[in-house]
N, C-alpha and C positions, 0 to 999 in steps of 0.2 A: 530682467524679463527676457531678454536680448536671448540669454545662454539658455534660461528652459523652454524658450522654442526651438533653439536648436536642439538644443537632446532631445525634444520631442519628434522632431522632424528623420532626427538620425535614428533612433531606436525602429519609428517606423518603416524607414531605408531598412533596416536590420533586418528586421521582423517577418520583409515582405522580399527579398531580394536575396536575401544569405542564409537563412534558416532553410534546414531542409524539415518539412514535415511528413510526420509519417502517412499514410495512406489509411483509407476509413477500414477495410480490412486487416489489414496490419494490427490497428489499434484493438480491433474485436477480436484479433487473437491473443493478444496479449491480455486483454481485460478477463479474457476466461480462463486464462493460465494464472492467474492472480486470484480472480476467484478459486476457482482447484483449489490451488495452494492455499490459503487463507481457511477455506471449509477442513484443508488435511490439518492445516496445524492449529483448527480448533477444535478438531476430534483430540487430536493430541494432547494439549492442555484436557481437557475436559477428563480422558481418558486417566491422566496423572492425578488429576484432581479429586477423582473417585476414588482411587486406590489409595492416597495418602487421606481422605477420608476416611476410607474403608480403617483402614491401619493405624490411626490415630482411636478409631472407634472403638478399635478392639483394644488399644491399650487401654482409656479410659474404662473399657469394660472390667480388668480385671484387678483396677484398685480399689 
């Protein structure tokens, strides 16, 4: 019991002393940059997904 209070103790030493965390702005630029991206590259699938629809459509159409 001895050793996971120390790990617990030292993690929190860690956590709170040596960790650099990012700033509240910082993060809200990056969550919208993620967003962005996430929204581009589900247009993208999306985009591929209709045209290999589209394309599969039309081969089934002409057997």
């Amino acid at each position: 019991m001895k050793k996971v209070i120390e790990f617990l103790q030292e993690s929190r030493d860690e956590m709170t002393e040596h960790v650099t965390w990012s700033s509240f702005k910082s993060l809200q630029q990056t969550s919208v940059v993620v967003l962005v991206a996430s929204l581009i590259f589900a247009l993208i699938v999306f985009g591929m997904d209709q045209a290999f629809q589209f394309g599969l459509g039309e081969i089934y159409k002409s057997f």
